[in-house]
N, C-alpha and C positions, 0 to 999 in steps of 0.2 A: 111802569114809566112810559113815557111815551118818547118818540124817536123821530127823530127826520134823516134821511138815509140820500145822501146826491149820487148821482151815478150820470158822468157823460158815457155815452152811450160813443164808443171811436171806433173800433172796426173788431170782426172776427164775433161779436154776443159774450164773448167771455166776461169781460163787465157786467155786461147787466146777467149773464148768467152766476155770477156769484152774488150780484147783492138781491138779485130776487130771490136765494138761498137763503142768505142772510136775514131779511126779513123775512121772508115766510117762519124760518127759525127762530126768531124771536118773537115773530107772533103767537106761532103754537105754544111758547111759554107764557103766554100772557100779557104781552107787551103790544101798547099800539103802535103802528109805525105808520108813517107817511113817507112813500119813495118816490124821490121826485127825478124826473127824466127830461132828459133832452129829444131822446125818442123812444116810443115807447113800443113800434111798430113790431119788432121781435118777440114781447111777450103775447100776439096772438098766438103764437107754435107754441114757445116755449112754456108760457103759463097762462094756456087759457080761460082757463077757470078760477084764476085769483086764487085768492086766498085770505079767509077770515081774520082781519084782525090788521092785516093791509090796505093802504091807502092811497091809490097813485095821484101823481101830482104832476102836473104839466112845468118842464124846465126852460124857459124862453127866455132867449138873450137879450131884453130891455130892463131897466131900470126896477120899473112895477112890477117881474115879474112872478115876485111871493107877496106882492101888497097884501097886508091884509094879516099874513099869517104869522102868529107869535109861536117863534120858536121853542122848538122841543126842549125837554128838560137832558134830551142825547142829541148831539149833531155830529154826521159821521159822514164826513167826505170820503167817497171810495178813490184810491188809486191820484191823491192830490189834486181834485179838480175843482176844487174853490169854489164851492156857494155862491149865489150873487152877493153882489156885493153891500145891496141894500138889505140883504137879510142878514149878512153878518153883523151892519152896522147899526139893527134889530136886536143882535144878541149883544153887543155892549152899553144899547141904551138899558137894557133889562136892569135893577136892582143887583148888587155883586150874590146877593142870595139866593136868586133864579137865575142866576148864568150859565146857560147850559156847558154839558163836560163835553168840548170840543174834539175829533176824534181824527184821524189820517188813517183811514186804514188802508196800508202800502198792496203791495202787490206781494207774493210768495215769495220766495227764495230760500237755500236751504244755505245760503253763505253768512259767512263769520260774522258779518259785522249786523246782521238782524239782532242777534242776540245785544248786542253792545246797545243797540238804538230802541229798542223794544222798550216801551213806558217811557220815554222821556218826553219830558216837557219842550213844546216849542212856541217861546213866548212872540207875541205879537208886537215887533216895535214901530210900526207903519200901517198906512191902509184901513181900510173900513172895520178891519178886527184889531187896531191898536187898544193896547192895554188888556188883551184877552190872551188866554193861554188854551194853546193847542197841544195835543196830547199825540206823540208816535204810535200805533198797535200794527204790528210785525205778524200777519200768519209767517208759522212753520212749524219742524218736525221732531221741536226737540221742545224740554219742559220750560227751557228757559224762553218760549216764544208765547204767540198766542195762540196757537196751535191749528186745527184744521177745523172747517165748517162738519160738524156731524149732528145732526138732530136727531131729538130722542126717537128713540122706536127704529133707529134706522138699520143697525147690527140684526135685532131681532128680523125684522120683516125680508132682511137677506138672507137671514137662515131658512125661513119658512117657504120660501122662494122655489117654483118649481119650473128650472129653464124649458123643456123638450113641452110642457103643456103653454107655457107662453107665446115659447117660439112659433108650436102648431096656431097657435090660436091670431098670430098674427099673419098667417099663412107662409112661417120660416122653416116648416118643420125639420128636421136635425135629421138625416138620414143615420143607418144603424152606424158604429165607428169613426165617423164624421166630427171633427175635431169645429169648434165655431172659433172665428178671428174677427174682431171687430176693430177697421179702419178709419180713424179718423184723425186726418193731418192737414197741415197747410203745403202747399204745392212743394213737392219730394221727388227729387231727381233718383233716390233710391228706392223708390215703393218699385220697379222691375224687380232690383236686387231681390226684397222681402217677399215677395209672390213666388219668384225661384227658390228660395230656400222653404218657402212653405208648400213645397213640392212629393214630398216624401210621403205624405198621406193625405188622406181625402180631408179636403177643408173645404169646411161653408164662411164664407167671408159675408160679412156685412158693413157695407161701403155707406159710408158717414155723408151727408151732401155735401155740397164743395170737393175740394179738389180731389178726393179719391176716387169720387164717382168720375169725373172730370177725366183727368187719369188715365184710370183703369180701362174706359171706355173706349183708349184709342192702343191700347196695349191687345197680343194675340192670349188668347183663351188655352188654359193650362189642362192638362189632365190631370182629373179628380177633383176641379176646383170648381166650386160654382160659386157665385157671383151674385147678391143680392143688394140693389140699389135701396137704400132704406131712406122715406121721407121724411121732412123735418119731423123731430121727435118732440113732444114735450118731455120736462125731466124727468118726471115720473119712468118714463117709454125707456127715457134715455140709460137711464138708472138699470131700468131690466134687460136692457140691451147690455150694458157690460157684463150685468150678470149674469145672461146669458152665455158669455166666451168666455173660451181658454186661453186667451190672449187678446190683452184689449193694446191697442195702437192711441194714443192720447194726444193732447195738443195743448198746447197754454195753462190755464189756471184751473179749471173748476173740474176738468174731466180727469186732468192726472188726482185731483183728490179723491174723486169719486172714484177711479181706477182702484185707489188704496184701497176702500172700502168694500171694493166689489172680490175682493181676494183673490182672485186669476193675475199672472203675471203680467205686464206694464210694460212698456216701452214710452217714452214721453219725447213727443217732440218742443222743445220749445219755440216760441216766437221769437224766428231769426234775426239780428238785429246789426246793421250796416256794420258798425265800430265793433262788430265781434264778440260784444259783449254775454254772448248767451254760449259762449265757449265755458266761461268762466262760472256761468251759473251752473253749466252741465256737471263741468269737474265738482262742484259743490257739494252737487245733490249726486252724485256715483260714491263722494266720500260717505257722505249719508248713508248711502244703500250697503256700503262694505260695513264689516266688523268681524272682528278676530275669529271668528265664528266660522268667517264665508272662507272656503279654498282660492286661495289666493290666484288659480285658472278660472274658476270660474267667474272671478271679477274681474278678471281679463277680457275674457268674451264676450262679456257684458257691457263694458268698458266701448268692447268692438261694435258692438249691435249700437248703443246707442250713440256714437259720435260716428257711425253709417247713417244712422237713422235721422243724425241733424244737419249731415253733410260738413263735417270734420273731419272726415276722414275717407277714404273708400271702403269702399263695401268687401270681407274678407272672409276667407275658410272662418276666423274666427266668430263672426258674426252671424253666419250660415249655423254654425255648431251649436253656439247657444242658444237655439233654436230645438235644437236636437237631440236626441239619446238624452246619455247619463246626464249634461248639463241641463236639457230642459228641466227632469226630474229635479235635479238642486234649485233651479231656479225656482219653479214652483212653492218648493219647500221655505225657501229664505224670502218669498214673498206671505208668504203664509205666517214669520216670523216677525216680519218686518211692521203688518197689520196689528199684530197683537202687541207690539209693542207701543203703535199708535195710538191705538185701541187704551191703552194704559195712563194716557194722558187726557189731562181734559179737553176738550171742544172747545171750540173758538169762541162761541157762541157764549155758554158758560165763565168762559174767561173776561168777556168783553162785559158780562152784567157784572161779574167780582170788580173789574177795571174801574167801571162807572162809581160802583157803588164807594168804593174806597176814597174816591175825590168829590162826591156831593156832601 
């Protein structure tokens, strides 16, 4: 099939770092895709080399600026940023037999009401899409969502994966003992706290551009810790850089997924947000991460490290701890559980071709 993919491009790349996922993953299936951007200046780092079977497309805020182009038989607004307006009102001139299957695909979250809103219809009563019907798709963590971006071959080529020859080869090399942490957040009044608690053994930190570099840069220098500034990555890079540590530091949307996949333990910062709102998301996604399964301490400190780590709370022994000893060891372990439960669901990707196909 073929695909038109919109993506504003608003701040931090996490957008266009998930739908350049997105399509590329749907390309590798066979699908063509046309992603059309508002800017497109971040996929020189992030995807410099394209990718077979994608198609970029210039996003300009005047009247004409899809003239010309008859819409996909998928149209798939990332994160509600509405198509122009002239292309939508392209997809209702179309025959109701080519009308393409209209798409929202939302933003993450692992809260309640994704599952309630996931597949529903949101019909068009106004506007250049009057009388066309748009369709909800919810990524999340559970089966009842659309689940998480994972392309095929992806599990495999992690397993085969050999950190200490990448690392050297990037000139990171892992010294013997040497535990790796890889940092990447949006400005954190706690990253002092997490650098003292990562104090007990020799770490190689790999500091994400942006604010950690930022940061860290005006903070004093720890024993045992070294400190490697890492340039913009493409995702490929980015991908082996998680898989390279024993602790990945994450931020927004595409890296906490990719965190899942890389099996080393997570901490997720979310995108802070004035009205508090990302309190609400956190507690969401910790209930997600508990299960009858987990010691009811150790989801405590967990609990503590991440609402430290979002600035909801202070920084505590217990945050420090789970970092540490016997807790890291569970941690580890309920991360390793947590994946293969993921793992057992299907890909976003997958879901979104069943989605399609169920309504053409």
């Amino acid at each position: 099939m073929r695909w038109d993919i919109f993506c504003r491009v608003v701040d931090n790349f996490g957008d266009i770092g998930v739908c350049w996922r997105l399509a590329a993953d749907l390309a590798q299936r066979g699908e063509q895709v046309r992603l059309w951007l508002d800017d497109r200046g971040a996929l020189a780092w992030l995807a410099p080399s394209g990718a077979p079977g994608v198609v970029l497309r210039d996003w300009i805020d005047h009247p004409d600026a899809s003239a010309g182009a008859e819409p996909a038989e998928v149209v798939v607004e990332a994160f509600g940023c509405d198509p122009p307006a002239d292309f939508v009102a392209r997809m209702r001139r179309l025959p109701a037999a080519r009308r393409p299957v209209w798409i929202n695909l939302d933003y993450l979250s692992a809260e309640a009401w994704v599952e309630r809103v996931h597949g529903l219809p949101s019909p068009q009563f106004s506007g250049a899409g009057q009388g066309l019907e748009k369709w909800f798709f919810h990524p999340g963590f559970t089966p009842a969502t659309g689940g998480l971006l994972r392309e095929p071959g992806l599990i495999d080529r992690r397993a085969a994966f050999q950190r200490d020859a990448w690392l050297a080869a990037q000139g990171w090399a892992r010294r013997p003992q040497e535990r790796v942490v890889l940092v990447f957040c949006y400005a954190n009044p706690a990253l002092p706290d997490l650098l003292q608690a990562l104090a007990d053994a020799p770490t190689l930190l790999l500091l994400a551009q942006g604010p950690a570099q930022a940061q860290t840069a005006g903070l004093a220098a720890i024993a045992g810790q070294r400190r490697i500034a890492l340039p913009w990555l493409n995702q490929t890079d980015f991908d082996h850089a998680l898989w390279s540590a024993d602790l990945n530091l994450v931020r927004g949307e595409d890296s906490l997924v990719r965190a899942h996949w890389a099996g080393a333990p997570w901490v997720w910062q979310l995108y802070p947000q004035d009205d508090g709102a990302h309190a609400a998301k956190l507690q969401a996604y910790l209930d997600f991460l508990a299960s009858p399964a987990v010691p009811a301490a150790l989801m405590a400190g967990l609990a503590a490290l991440f609402r430290a780590w979002n600035g909801l709370s202070a920084w505590s022994d217990a945050a420090t701890l789970s970092l540490r000893g016997q807790a890291w060891g569970a941690w580890q372990s309920h991360c390793s559980n947590r994946r293969a439960a993921l793992l057992a669901q299907p890909d976003l990707a997958s879901q979104l071709l069943g989605f399609v196909a169920s309504r053409r």
